[in-house]
N, CA, C and O atoms as a DFTB+ gen file, in Angstrom:
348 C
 N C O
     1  1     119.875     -23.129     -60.190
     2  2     119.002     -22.483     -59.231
     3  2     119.814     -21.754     -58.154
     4  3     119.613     -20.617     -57.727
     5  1     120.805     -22.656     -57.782
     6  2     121.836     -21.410     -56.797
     7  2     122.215     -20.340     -57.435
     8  3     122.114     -19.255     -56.863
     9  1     122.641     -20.405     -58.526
    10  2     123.201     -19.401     -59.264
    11  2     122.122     -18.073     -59.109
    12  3     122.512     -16.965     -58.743
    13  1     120.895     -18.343     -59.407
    14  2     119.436     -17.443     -59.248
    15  2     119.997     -16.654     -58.053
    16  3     120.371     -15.504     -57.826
    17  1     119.864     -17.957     -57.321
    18  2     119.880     -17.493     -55.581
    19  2     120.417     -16.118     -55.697
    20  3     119.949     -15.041     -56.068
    21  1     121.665     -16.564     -55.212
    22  2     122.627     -16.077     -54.824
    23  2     122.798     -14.986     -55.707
    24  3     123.394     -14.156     -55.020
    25  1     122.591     -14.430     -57.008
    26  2     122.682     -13.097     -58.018
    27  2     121.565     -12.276     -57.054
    28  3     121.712     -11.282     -56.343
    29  1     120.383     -13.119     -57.337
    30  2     119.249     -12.280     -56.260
    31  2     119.252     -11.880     -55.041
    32  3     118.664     -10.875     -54.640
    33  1     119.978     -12.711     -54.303
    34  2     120.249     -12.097     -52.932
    35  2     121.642     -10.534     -52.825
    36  3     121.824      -9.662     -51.976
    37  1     122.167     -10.785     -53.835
    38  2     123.377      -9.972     -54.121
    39  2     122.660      -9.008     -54.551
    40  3     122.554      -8.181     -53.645
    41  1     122.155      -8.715     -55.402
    42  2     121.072      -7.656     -56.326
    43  2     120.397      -6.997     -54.816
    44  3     120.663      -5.850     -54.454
    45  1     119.759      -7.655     -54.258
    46  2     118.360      -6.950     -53.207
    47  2     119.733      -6.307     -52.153
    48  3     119.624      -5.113     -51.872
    49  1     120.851      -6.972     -51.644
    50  2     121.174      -6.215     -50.950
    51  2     122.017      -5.021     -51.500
    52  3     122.337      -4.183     -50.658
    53  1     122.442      -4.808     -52.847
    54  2     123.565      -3.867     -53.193
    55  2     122.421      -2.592     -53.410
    56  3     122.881      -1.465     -53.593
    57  1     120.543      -2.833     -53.382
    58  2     119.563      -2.163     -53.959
    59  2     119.444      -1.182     -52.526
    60  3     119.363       0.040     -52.404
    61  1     119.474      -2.310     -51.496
    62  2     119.131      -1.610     -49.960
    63  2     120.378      -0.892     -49.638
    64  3     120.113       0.076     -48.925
    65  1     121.504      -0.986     -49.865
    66  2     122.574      -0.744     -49.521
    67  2     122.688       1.087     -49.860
    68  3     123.059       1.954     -49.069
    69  1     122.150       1.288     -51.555
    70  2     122.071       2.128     -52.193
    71  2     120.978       3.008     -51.430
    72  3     121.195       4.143     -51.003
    73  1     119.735       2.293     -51.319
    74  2     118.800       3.210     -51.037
    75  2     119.147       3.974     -49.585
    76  3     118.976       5.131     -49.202
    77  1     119.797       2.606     -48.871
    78  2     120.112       3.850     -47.477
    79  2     121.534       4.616     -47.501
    80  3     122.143       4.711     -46.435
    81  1     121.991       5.073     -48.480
    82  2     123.131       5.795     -48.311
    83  2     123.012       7.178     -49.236
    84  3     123.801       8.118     -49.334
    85  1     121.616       6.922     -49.932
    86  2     121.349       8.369     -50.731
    87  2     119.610       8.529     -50.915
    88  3     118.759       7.641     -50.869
    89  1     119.478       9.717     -51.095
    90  2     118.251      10.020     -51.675
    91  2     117.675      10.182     -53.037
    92  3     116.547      10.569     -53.343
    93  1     118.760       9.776     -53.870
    94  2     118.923      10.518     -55.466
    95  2     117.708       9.393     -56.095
    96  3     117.095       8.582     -55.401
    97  1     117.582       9.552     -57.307
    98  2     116.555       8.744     -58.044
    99  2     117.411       8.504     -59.260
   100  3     117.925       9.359     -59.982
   101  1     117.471       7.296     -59.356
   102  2     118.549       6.733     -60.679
   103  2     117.695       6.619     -61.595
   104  3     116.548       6.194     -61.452
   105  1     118.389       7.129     -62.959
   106  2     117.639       7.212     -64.469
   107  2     118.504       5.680     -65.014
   108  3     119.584       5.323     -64.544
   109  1     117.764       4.962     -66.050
   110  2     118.583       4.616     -67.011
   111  2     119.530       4.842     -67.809
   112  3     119.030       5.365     -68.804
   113  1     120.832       4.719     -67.950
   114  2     122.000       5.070     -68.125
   115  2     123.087       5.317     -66.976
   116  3     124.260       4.970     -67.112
   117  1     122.495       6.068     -65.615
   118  2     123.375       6.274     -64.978
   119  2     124.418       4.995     -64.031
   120  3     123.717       3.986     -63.947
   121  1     125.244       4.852     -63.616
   122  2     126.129       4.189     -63.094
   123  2     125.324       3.397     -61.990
   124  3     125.957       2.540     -61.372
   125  1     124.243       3.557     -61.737
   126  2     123.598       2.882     -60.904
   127  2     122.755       1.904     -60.908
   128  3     122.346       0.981     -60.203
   129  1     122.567       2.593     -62.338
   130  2     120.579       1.652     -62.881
   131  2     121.205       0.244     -63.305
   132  3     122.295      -0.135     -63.732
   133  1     119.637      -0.509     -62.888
   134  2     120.460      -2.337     -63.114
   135  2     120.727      -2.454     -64.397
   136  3     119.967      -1.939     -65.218
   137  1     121.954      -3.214     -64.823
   138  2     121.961      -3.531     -66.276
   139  2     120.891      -3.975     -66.451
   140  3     119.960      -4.042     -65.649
   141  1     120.970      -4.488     -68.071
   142  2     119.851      -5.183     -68.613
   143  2     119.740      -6.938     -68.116
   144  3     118.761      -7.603     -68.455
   145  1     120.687      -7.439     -67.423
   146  2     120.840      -8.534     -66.700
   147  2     120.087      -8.568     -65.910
   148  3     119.042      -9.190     -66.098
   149  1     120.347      -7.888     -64.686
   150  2     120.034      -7.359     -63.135
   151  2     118.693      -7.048     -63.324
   152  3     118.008      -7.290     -62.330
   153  1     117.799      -6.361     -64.757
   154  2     116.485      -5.422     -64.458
   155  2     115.643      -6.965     -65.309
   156  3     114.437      -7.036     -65.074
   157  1     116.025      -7.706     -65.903
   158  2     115.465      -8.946     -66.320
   159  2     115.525      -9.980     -64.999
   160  3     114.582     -10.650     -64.578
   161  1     116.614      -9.939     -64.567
   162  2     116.244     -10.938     -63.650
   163  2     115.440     -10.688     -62.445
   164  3     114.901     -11.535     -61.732
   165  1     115.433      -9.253     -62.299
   166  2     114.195      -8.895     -60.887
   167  2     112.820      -8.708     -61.272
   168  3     111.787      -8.623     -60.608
   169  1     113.158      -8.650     -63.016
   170  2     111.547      -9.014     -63.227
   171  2     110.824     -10.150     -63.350
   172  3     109.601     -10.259     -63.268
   173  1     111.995     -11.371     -63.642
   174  2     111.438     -12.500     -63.525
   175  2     110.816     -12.521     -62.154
   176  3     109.602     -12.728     -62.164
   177  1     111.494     -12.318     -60.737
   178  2     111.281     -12.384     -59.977
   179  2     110.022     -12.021     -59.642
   180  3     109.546     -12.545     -58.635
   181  1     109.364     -11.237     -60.262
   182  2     108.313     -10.166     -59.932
   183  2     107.245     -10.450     -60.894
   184  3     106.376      -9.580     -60.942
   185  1     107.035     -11.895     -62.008
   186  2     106.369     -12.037     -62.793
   187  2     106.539     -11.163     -63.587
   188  3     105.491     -10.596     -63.897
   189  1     107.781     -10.652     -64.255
   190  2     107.038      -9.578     -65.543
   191  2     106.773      -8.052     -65.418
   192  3     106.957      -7.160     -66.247
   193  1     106.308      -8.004     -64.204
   194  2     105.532      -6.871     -63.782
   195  2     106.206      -5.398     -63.956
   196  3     105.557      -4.369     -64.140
   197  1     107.619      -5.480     -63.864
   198  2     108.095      -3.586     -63.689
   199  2     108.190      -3.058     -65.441
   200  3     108.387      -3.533     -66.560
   201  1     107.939      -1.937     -64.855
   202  2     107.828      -1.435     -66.473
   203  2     109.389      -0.261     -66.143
   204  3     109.858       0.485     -65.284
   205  1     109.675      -0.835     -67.610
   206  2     110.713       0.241     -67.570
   207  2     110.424       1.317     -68.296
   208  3     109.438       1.269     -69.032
   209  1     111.252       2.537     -68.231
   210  2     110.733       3.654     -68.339
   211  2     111.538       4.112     -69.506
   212  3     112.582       4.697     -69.217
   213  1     111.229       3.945     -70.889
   214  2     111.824       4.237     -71.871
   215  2     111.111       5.061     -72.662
   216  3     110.191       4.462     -73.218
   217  1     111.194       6.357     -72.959
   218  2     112.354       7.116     -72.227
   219  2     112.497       7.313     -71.229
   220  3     111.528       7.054     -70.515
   221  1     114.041       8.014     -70.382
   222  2     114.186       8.323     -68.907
   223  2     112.538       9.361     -68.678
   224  3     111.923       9.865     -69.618
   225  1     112.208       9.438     -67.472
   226  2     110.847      10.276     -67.255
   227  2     111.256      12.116     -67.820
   228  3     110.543      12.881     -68.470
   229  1     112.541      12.320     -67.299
   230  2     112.956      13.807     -67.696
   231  2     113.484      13.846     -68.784
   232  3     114.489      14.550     -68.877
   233  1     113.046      13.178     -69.879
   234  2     114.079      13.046     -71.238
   235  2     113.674      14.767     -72.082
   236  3     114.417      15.469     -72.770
   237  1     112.481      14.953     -71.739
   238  2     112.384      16.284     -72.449
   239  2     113.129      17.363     -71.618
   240  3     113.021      18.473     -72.139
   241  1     113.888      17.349     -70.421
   242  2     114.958      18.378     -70.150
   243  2     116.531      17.835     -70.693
   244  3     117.575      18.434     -70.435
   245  1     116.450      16.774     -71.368
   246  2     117.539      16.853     -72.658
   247  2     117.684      16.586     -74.107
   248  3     117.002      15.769     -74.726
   249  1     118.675      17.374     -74.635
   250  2     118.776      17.007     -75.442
   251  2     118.744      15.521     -76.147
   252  3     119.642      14.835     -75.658
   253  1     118.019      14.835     -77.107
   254  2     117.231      15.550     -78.537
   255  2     115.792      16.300     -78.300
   256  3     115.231      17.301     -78.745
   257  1     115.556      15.448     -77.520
   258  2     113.906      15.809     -76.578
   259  2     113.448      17.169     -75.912
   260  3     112.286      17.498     -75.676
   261  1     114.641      17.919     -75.649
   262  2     114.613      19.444     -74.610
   263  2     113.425      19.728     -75.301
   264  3     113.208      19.469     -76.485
   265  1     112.503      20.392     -74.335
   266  2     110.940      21.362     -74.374
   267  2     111.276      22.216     -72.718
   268  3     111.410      21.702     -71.607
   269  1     111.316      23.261     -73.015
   270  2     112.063      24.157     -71.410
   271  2     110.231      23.875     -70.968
   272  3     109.972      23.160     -70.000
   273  1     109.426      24.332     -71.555
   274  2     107.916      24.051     -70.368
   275  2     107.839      22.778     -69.658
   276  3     107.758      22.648     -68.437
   277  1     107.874      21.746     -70.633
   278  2     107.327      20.739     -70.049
   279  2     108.462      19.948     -68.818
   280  3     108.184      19.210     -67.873
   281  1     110.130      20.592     -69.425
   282  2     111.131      19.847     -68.488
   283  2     110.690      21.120     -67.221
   284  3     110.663      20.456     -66.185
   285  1     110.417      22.282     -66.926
   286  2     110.316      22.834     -65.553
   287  2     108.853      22.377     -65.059
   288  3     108.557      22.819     -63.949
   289  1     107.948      21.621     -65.647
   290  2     106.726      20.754     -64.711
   291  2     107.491      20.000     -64.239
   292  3     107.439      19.929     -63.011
   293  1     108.572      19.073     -64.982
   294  2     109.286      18.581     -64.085
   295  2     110.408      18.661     -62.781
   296  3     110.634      17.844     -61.889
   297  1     110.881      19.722     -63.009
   298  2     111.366      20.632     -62.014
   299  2     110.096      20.755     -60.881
   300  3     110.452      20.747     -59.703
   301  1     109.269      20.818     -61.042
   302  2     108.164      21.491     -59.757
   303  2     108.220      20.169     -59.481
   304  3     108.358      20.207     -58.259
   305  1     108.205      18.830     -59.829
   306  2     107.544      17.686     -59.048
   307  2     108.540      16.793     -58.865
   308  3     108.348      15.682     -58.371
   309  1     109.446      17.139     -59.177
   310  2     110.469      16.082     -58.905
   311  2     110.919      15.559     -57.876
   312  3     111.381      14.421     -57.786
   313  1     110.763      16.743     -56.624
   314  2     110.611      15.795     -55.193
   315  2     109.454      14.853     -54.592
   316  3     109.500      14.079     -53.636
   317  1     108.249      15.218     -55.597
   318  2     107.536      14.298     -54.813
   319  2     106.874      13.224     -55.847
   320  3     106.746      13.476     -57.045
   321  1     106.413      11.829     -55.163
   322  2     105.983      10.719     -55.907
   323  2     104.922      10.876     -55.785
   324  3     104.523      11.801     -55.078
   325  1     103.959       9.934     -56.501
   326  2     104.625       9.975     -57.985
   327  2     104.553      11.076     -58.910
   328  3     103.567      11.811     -58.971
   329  1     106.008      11.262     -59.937
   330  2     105.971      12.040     -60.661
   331  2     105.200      11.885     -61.697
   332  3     105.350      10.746     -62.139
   333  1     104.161      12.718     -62.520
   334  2     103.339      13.142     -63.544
   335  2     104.330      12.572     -64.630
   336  3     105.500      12.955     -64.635
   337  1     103.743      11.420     -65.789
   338  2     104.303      11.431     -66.706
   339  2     104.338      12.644     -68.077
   340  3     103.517      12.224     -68.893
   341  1     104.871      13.746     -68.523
   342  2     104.929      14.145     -69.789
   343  2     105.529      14.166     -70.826
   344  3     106.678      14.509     -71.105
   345  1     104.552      13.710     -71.520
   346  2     104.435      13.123     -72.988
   347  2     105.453      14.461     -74.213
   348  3     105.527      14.256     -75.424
């Protein structure tokens, strides 16, 4: 149970730490997003509840997925929440 602790308390602050030093929005894959450790154990925390987003939300502005229409809807909304999922 310490072990919990203490990963969780480490996790929430390296999360706040991040959020106040940038504005960016981390995808899965990038150097930021929780491993698969880190995103299981904050869901235990959370009952279950976060859904992960597989695929990344902009996967159709890459390759295998690229569609230039549907990745520049995403371009128009990408600053603001929540972003429109397209399919």
């Amino acid at each position: 149970m310490k072990f919990f602790t203490v990963t969780l308390i480490a996790l929430l602050a390296s999360v706040d730490a991040v959020q106040a030093s940038t504005n960016c929005r981390y995808l899965p894959g990038d150097p930021l997003w929780p491993s698969k450790f880190e995103w299981n154990l904050l869901n235990k925390t959370l009952g279950g509840r976060l859904i992960a987003t597989e695929p990344p939300l902009a996967h159709v502005c890459h390759d295998p997925t690229y569609d230039e229409a549907k990745c520049q809807e995403y371009r128009t909304q990408w600053q603001f929440a929540p972003i429109q999922w397209v399919a």
